[in-house]
ROFI-174026 format. One record per residue (C-alpha): x, y, z; chain; residue in three letters. Coordinates in steps of 0.001 Angstrom, whole numbers, m for minus. Layout:
% ROFI-174026
<atom xx="X" yy="Y" zz="Z" chaine="A" residu="ala"/>
...
END
This chain:
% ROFI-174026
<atom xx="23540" yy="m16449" zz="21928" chaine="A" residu="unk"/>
<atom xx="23525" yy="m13680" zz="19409" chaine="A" residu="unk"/>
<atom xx="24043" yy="m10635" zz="21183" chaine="A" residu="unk"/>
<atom xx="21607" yy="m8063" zz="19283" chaine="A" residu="unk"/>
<atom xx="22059" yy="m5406" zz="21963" chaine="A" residu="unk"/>
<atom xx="25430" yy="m4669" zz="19511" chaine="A" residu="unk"/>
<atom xx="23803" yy="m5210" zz="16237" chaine="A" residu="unk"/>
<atom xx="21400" yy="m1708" zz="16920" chaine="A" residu="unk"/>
<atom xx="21587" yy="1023" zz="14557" chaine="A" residu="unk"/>
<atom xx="21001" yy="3489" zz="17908" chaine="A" residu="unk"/>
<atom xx="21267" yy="6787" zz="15724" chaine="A" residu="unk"/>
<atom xx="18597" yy="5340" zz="13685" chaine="A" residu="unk"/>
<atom xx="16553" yy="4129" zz="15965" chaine="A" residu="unk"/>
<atom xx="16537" yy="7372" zz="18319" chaine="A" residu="unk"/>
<atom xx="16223" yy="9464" zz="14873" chaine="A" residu="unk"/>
<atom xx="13203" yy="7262" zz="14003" chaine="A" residu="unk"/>
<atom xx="11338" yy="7633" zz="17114" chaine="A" residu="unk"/>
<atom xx="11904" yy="11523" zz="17601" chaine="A" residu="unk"/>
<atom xx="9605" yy="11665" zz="14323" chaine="A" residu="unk"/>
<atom xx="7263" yy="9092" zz="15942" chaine="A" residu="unk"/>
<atom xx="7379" yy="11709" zz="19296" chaine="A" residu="unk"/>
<atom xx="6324" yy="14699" zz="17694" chaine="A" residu="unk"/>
<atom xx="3736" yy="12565" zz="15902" chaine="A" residu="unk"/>
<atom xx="1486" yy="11865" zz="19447" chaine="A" residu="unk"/>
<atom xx="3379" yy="14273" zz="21650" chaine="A" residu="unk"/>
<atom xx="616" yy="15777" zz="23779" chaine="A" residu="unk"/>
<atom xx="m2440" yy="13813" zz="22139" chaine="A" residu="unk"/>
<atom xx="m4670" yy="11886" zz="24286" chaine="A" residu="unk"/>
<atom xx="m3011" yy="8641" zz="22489" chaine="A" residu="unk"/>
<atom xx="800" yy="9979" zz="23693" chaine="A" residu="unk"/>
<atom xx="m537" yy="11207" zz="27299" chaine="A" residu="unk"/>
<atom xx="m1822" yy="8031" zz="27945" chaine="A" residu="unk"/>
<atom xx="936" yy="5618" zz="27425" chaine="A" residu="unk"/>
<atom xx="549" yy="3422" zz="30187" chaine="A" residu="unk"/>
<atom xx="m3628" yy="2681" zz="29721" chaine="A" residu="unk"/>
<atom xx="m3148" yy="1646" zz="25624" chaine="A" residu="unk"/>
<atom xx="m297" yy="m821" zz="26875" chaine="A" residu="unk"/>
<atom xx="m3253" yy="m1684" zz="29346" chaine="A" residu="unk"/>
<atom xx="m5725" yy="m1768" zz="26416" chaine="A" residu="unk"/>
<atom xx="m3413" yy="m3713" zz="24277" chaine="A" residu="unk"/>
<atom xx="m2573" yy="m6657" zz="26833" chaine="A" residu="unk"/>
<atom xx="m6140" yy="m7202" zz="27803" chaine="A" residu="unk"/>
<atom xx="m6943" yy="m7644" zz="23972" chaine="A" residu="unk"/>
<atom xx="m4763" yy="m9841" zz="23447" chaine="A" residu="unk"/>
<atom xx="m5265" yy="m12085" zz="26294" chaine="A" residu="unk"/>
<atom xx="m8624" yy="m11970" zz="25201" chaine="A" residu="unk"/>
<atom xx="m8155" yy="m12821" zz="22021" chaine="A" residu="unk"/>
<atom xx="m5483" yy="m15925" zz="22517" chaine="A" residu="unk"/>
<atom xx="m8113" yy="m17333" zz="25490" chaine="A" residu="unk"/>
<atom xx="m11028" yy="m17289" zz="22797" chaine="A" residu="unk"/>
<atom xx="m9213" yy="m19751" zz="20234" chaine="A" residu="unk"/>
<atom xx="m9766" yy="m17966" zz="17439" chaine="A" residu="unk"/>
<atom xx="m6484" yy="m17686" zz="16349" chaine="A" residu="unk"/>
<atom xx="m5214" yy="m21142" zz="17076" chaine="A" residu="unk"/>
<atom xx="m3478" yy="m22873" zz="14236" chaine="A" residu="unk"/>
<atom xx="m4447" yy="m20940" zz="11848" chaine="A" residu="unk"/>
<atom xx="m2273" yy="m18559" zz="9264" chaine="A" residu="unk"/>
<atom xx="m2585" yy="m15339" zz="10095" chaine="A" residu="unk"/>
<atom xx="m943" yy="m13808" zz="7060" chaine="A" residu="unk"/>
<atom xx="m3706" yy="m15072" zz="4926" chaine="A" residu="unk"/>
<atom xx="m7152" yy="m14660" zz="4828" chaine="A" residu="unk"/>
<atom xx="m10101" yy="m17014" zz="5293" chaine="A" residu="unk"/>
<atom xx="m11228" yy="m18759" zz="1780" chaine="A" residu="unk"/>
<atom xx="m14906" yy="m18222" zz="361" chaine="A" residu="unk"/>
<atom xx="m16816" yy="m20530" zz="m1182" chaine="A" residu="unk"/>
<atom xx="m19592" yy="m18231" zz="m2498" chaine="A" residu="unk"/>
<atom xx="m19459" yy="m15652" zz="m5154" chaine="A" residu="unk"/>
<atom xx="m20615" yy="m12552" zz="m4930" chaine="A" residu="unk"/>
<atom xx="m21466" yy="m9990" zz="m7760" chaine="A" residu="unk"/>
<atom xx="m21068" yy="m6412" zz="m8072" chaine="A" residu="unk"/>
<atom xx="m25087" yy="m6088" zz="m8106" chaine="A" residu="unk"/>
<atom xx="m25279" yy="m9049" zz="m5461" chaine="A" residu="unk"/>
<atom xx="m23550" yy="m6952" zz="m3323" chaine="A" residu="unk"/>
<atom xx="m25065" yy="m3161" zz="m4017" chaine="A" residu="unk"/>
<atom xx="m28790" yy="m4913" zz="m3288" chaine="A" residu="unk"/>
<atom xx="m27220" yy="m5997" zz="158" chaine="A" residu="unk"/>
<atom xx="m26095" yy="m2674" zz="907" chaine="A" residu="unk"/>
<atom xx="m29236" yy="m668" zz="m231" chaine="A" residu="unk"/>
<atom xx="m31273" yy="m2714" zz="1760" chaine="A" residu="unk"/>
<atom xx="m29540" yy="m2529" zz="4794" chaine="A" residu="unk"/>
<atom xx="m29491" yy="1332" zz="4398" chaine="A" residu="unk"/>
<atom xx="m33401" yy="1411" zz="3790" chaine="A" residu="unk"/>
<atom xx="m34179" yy="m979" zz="6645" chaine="A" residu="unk"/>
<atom xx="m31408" yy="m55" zz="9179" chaine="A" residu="unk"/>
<atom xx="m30494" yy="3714" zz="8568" chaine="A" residu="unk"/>
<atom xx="m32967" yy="5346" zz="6249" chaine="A" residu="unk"/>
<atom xx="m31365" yy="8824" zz="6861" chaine="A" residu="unk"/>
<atom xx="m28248" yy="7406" zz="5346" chaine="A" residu="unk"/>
<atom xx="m30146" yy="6713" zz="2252" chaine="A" residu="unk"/>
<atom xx="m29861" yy="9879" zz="42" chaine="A" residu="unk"/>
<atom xx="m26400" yy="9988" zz="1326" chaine="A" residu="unk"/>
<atom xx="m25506" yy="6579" zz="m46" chaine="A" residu="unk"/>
<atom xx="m27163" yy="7217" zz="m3883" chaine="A" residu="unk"/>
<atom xx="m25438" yy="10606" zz="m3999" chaine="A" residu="unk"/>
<atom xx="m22137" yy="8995" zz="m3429" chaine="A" residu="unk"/>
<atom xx="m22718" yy="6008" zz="m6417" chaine="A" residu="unk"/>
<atom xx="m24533" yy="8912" zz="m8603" chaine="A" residu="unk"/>
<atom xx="m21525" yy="11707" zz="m8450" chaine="A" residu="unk"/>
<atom xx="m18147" yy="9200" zz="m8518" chaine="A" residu="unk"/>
<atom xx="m17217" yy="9344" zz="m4417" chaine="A" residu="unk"/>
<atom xx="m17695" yy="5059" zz="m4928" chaine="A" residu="unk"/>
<atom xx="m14556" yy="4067" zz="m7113" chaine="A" residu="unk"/>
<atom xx="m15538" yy="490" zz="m7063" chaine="A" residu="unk"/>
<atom xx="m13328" yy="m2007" zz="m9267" chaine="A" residu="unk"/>
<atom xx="m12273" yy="m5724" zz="m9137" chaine="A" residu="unk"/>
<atom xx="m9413" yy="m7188" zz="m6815" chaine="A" residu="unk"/>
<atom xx="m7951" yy="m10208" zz="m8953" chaine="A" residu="unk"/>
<atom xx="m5631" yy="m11626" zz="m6116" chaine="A" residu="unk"/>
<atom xx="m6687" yy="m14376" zz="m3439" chaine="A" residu="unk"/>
<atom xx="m6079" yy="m12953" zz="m391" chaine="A" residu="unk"/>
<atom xx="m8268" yy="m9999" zz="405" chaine="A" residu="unk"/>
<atom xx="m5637" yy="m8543" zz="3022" chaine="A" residu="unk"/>
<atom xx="m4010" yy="m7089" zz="m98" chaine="A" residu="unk"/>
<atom xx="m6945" yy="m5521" zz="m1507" chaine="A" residu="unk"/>
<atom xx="m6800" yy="m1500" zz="m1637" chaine="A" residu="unk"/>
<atom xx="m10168" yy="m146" zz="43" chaine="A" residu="unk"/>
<atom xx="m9992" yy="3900" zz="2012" chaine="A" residu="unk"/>
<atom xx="m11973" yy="6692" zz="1973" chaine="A" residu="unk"/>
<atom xx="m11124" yy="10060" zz="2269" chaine="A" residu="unk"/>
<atom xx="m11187" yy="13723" zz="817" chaine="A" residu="unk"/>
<atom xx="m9050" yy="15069" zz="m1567" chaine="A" residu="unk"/>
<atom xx="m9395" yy="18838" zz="m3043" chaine="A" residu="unk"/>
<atom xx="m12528" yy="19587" zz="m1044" chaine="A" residu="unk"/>
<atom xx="m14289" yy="16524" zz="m2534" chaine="A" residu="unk"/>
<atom xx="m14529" yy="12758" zz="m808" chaine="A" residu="unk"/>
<atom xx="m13460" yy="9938" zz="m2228" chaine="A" residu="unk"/>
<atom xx="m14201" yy="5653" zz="m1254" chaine="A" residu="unk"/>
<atom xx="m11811" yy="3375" zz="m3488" chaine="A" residu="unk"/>
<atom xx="m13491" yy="m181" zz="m3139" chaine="A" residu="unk"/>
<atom xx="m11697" yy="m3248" zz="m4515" chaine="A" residu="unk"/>
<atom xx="m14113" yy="m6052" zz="m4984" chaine="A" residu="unk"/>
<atom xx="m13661" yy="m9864" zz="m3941" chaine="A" residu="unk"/>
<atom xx="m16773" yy="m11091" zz="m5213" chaine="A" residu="unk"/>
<atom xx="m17644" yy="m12651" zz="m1280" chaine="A" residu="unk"/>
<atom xx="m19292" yy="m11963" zz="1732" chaine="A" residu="unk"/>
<atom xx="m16465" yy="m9350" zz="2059" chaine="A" residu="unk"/>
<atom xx="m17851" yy="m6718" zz="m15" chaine="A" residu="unk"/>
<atom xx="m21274" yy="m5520" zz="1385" chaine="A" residu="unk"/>
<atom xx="m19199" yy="m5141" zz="5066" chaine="A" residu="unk"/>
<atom xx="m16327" yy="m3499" zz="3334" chaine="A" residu="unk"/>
<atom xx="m18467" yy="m737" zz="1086" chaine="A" residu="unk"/>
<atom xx="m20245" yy="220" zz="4123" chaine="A" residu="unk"/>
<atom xx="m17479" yy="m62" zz="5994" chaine="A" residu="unk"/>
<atom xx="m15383" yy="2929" zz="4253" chaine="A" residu="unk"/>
<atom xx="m18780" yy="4921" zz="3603" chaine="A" residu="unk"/>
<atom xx="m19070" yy="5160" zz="7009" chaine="A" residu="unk"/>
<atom xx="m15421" yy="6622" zz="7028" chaine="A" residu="unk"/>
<atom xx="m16613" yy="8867" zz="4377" chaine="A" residu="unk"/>
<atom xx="m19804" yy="10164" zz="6608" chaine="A" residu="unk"/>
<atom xx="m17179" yy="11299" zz="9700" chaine="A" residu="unk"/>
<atom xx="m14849" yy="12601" zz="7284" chaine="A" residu="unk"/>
<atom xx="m14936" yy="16737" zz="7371" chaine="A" residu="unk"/>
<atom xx="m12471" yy="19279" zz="6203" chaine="A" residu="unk"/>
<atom xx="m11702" yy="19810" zz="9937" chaine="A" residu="unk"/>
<atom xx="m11444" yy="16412" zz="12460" chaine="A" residu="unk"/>
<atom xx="m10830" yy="15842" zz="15666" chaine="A" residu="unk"/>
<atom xx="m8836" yy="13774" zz="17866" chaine="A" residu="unk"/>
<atom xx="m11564" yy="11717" zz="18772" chaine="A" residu="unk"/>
<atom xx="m12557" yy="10853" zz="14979" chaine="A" residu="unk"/>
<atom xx="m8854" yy="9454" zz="14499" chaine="A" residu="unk"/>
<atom xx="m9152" yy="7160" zz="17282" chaine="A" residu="unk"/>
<atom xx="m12630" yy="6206" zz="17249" chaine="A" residu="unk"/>
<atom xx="m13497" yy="6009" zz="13353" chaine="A" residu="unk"/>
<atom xx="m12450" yy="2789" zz="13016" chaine="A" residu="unk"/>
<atom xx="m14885" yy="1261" zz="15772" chaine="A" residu="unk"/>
<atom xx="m17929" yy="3126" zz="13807" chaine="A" residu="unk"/>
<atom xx="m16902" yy="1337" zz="10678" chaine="A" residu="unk"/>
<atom xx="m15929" yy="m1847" zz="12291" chaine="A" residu="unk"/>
<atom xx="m19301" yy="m1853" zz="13800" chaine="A" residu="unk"/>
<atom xx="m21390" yy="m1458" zz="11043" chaine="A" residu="unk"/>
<atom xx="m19696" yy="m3675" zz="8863" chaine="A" residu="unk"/>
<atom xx="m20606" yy="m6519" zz="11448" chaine="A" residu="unk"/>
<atom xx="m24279" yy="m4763" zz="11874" chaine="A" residu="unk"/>
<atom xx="m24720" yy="m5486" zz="8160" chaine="A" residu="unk"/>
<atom xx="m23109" yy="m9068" zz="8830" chaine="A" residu="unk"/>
<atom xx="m26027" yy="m9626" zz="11089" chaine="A" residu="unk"/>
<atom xx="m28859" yy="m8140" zz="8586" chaine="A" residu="unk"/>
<atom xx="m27169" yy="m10635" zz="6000" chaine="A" residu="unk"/>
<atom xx="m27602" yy="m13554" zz="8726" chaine="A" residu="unk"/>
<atom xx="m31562" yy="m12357" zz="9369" chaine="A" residu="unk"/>
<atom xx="m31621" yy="m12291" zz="5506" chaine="A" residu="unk"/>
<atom xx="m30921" yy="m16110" zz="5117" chaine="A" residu="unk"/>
<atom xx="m27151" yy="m15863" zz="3734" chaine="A" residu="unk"/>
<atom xx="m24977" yy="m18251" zz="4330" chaine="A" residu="unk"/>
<atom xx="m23507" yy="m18187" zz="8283" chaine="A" residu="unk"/>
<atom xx="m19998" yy="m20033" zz="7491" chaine="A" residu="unk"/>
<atom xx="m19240" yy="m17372" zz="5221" chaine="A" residu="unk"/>
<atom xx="m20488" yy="m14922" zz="7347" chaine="A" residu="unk"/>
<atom xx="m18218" yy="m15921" zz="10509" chaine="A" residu="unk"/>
<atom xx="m15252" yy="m16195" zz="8097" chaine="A" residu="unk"/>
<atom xx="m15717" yy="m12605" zz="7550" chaine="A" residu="unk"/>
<atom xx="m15812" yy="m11659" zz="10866" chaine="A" residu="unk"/>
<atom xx="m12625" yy="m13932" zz="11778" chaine="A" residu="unk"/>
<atom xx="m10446" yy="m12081" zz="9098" chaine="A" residu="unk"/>
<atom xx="m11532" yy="m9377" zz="10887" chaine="A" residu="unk"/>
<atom xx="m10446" yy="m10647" zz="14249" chaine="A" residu="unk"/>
<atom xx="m7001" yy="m12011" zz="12766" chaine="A" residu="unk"/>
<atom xx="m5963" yy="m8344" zz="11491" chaine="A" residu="unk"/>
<atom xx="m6662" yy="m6600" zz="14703" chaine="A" residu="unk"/>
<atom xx="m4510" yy="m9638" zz="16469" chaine="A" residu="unk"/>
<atom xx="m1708" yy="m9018" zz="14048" chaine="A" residu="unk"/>
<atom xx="m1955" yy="m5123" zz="14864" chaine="A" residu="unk"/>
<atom xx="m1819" yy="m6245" zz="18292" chaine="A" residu="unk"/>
<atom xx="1183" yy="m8486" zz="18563" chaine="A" residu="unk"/>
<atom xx="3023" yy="m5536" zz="16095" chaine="A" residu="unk"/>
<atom xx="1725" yy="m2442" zz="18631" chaine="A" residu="unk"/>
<atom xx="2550" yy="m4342" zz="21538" chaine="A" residu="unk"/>
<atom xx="6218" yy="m4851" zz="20727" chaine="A" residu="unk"/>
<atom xx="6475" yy="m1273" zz="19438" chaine="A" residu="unk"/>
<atom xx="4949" yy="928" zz="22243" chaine="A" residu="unk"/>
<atom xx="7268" yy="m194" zz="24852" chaine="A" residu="unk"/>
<atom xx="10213" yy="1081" zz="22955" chaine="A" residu="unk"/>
<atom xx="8271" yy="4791" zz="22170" chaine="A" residu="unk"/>
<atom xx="7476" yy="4323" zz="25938" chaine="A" residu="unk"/>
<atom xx="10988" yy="4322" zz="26284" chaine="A" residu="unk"/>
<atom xx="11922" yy="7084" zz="24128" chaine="A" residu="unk"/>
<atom xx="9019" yy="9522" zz="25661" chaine="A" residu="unk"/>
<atom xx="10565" yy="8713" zz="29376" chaine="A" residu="unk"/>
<atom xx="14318" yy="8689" zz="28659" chaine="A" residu="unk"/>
<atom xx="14812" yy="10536" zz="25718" chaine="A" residu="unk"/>
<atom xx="16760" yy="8109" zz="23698" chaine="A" residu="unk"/>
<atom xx="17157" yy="4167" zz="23782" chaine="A" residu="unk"/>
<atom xx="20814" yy="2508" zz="24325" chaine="A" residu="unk"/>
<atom xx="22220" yy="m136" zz="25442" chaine="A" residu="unk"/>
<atom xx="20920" yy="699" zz="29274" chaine="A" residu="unk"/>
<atom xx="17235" yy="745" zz="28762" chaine="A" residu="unk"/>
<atom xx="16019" yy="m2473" zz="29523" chaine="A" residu="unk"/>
<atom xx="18181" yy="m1968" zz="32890" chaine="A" residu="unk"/>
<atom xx="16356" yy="1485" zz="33554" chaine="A" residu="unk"/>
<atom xx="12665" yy="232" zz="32903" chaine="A" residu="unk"/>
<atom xx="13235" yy="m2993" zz="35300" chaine="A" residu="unk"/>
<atom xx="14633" yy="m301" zz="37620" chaine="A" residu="unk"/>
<atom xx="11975" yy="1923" zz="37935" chaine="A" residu="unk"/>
<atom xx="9636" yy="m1167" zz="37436" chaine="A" residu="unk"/>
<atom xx="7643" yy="12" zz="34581" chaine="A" residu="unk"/>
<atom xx="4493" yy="m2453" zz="34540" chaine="A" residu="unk"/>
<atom xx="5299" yy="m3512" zz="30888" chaine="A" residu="unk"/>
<atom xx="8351" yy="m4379" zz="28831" chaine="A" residu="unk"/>
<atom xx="10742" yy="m7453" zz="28895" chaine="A" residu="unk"/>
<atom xx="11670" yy="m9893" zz="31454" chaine="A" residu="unk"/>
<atom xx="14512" yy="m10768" zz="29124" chaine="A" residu="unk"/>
<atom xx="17120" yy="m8263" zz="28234" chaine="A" residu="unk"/>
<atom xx="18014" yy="m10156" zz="24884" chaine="A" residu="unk"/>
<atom xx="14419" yy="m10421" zz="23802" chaine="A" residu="unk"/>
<atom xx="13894" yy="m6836" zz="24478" chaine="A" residu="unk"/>
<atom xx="16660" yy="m5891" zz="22153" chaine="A" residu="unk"/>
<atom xx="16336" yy="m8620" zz="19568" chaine="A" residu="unk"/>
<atom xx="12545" yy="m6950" zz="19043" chaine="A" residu="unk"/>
<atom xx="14048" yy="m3350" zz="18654" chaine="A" residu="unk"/>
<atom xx="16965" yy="m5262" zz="16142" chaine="A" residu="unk"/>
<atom xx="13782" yy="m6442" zz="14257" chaine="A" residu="unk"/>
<atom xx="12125" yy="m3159" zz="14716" chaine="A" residu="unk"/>
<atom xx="14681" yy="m1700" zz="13177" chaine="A" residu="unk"/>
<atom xx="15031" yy="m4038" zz="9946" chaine="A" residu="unk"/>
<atom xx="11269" yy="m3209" zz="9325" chaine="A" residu="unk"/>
<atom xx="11517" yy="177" zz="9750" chaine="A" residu="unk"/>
<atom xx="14552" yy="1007" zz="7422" chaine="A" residu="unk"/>
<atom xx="12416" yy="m1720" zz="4603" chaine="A" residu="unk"/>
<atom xx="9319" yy="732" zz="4946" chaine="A" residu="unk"/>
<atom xx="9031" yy="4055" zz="3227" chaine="A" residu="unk"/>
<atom xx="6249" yy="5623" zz="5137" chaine="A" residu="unk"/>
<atom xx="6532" yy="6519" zz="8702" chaine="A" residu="unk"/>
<atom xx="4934" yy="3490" zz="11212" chaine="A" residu="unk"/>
<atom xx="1621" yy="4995" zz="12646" chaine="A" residu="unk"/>
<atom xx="632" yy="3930" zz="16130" chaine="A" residu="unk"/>
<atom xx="m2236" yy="5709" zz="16534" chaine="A" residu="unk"/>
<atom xx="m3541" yy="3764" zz="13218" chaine="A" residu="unk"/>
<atom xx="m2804" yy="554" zz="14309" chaine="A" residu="unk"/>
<atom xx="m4788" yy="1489" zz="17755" chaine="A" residu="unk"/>
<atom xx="m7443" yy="2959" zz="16031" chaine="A" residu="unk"/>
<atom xx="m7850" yy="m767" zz="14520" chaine="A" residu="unk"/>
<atom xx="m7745" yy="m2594" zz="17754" chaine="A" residu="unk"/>
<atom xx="m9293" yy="m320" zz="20240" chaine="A" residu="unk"/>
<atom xx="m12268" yy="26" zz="17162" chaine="A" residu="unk"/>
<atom xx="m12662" yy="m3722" zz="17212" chaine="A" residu="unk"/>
<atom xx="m13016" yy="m3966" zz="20734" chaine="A" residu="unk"/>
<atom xx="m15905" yy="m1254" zz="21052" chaine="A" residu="unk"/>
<atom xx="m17463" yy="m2004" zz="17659" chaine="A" residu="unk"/>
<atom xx="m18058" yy="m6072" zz="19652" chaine="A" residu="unk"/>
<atom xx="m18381" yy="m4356" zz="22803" chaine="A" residu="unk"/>
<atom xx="m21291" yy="m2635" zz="21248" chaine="A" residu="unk"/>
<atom xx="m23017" yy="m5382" zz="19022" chaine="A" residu="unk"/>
<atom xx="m23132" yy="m7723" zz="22020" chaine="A" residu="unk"/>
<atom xx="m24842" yy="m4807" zz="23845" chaine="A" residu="unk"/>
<atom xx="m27324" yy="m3926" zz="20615" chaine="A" residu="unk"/>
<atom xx="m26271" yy="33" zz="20834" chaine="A" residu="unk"/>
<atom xx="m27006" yy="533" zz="17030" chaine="A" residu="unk"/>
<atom xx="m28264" yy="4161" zz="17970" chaine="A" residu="unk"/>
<atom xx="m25354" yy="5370" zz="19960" chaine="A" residu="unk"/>
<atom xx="m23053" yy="4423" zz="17568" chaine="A" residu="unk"/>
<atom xx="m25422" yy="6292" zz="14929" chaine="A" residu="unk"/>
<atom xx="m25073" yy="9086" zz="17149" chaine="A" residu="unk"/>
<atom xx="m21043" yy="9130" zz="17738" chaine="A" residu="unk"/>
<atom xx="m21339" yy="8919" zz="14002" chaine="A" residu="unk"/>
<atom xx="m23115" yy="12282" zz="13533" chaine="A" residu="unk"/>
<atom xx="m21302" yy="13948" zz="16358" chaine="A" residu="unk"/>
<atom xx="m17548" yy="12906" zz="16549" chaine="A" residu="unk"/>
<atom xx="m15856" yy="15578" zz="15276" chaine="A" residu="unk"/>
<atom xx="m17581" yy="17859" zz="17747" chaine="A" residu="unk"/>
<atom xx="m16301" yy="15885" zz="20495" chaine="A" residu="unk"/>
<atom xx="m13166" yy="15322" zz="22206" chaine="A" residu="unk"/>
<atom xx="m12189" yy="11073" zz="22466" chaine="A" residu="unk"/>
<atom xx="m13036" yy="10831" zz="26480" chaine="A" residu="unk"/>
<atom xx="m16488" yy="12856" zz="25420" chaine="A" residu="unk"/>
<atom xx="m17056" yy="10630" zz="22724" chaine="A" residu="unk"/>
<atom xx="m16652" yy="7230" zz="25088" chaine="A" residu="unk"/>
<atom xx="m18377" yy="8750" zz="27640" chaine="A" residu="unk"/>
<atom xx="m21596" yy="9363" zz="24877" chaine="A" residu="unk"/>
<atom xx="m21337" yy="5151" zz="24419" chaine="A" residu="unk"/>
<atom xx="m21452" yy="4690" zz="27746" chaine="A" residu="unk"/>
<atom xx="m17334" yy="4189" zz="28524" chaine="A" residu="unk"/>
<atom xx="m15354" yy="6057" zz="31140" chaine="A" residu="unk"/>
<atom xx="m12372" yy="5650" zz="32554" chaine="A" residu="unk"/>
<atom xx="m13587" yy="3580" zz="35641" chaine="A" residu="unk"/>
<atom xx="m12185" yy="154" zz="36294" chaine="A" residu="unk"/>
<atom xx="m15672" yy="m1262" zz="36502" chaine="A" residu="unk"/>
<atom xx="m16691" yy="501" zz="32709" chaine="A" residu="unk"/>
<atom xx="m13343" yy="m762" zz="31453" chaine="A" residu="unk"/>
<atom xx="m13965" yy="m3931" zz="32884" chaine="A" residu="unk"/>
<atom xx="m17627" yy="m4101" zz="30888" chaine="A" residu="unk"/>
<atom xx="m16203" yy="m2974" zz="27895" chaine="A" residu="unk"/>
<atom xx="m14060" yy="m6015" zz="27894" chaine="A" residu="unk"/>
<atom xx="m16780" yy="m8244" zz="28816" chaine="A" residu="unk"/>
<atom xx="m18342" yy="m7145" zz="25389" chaine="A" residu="unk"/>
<atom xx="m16039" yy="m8012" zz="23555" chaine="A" residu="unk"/>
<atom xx="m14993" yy="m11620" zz="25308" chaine="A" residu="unk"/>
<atom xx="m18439" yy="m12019" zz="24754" chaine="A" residu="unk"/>
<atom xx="m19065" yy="m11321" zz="20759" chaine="A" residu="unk"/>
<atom xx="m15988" yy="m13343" zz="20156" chaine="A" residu="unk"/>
<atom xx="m17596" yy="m16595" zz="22312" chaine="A" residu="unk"/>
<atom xx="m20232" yy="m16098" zz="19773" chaine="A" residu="unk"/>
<atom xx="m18152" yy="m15690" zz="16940" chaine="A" residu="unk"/>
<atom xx="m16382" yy="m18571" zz="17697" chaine="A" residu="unk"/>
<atom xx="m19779" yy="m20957" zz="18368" chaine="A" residu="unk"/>
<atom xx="m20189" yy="m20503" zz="14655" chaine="A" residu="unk"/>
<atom xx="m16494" yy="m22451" zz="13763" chaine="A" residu="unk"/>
<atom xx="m16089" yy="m26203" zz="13970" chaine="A" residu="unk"/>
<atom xx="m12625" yy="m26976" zz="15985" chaine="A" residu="unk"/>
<atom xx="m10224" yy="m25785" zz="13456" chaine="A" residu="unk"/>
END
């Protein structure tokens, strides 16, 4: 057996997370450790018992069988925004009229690798949108507008984590309209499934890394003793298998010395934890709370803004929350013949 305990760059490594340490050091997302590895397992038990992710690549993306234009895709949107949210609607044609939409044409197959973020940049925002031509594009424009609506010169915690649930639950709410609307429902569920498959991926990836900046944020560095000191102080997560524990921070570390930019946990939370309330909330129809968070989340702080769609920190809302989302994926996965 290949011993990768000896294989670990352990200067790196230690380096790598002290940057990752100051990162979420004292955020609600560092202080809280021990309820996202909660988070995270639930998810992903969730997930794996739904059968959504059986046999099926999950580097690639579902394939469409319907085109969508440019224009096919702007009338879904505008009529969503007139029907669903007509506050939004001056909003939305100021955005096309002034240049915020950057809107261009994605030539490659798989959709994963299309460029789409919103954001501000000298005082002005900004929505890059790279087209598919299927049912992807009227979810993913209002998808990143929606990121452009929270987006202020000053955010807060709360918007970090929680943005990504407000977009991830609109772009299903317009999934829905486009189901009322008579489009076609085996496109629609592929849609949603892609969606479902990235947040998995974030999981597994997440998963794996939090127990080592667990580590880190308890012991202060990682060596060759600390899988011995977590089953020790029997931390409720980690590795029953010393090798495995160390062949994941080997593989860890191969990643992060091929990646330029520093690995983000909070954004790969933001993904998963947004997926779960964004089903959460469309199998419990709260279009108007989530309107609501929308308007008010960088005035709040993240427990506030849970609290203002009906989550706290009680086993019993927890439990509902996960409920939800089991839930939206049975439904979700009504839609699929076995695969």
């Amino acid at each position: 057996m290949e011993d990768y305990k000896e294989k670990i760059d352990y200067n790196f490594i230690n380096t790598y997370f002290s940057w990752i340490d100051r990162e979420i050091y004292g955020t609600t997302f560092g202080s809280n450790l021990n309820l996202v590895m909660s988070l995270l397992d639930n998810t992903k038990h969730i997930i794996d018992d739904s059968g959504l992710v059986d046999n099926i690549d999950l580097s690639k993306s579902e394939e469409f069988d319907i085109y969508l234009s440019l224009t096919d895709s702007l009338e879904i949107v505008s009529s969503y925004i007139d029907e669903k949210m007509p506050q939004y609607r001056e909003q939305f044609e100021t955005f096309m009229q002034n240049g915020v939409f950057d809107i261009k044409s994605y030539d490659g197959k798989n959709c994963y690798n299309a460029e789409n973020d919103a954001g501000r940049r000298n005082n002005h925002n900004y929505i890059n949108i790279s087209l598919t031509h299927n049912y992807h594009d009227p979810e993913t424009i209002i998808h990143e507008f929606f990121h452009a609506l929270n987006e202020q010169e000053t955010m807060s915690y709360a918007r970090e984590y929680l943005t990504e649930g407000i977009s991830i639950f609109f772009e299903n709410s317009i999934l829905d309209y486009m189901l009322e609307k008579g489009y076609d429902s085996d496109e629609i569920a592929k849609v949603k499934l892609d969606r479902i498959k990235s947040s998995y991926v974030d999981c597994l990836s997440l998963s794996d890394k939090i127990i080592f900046i667990d580590t880190y944020m308890k012991f202060g560095c990682i060596d060759r003793d600390s899988w011995s000191l977590r089953k020790y102080f029997k931390f409720s997560y980690g590795y029953d298998d010393e090798n495995e524990f160390y062949k994941t921070l080997y593989l860890d570390e191969e990643q992060f010395k091929s990646t330029e930019s520093l690995y983000d946990p909070v954004r790969d939370f933001s993904y998963i934890i947004g997926t779960v309330l964004a089903y959460w909330g469309m199998e419990n129809s709260l279009d108007e709370r989530f309107i609501q968070l929308n308007q008010n989340i960088n005035n709040l702080n993240t427990f506030a803004a849970l609290n203002s769609l009906g989550i706290d920190d009680t086993v019993k809302s927890l439990d509902g929350l996960f409920e939800g989302f089991k839930n939206y994926l049975g439904k979700i996965k009504s839609k699929f013949k076995e695969r």
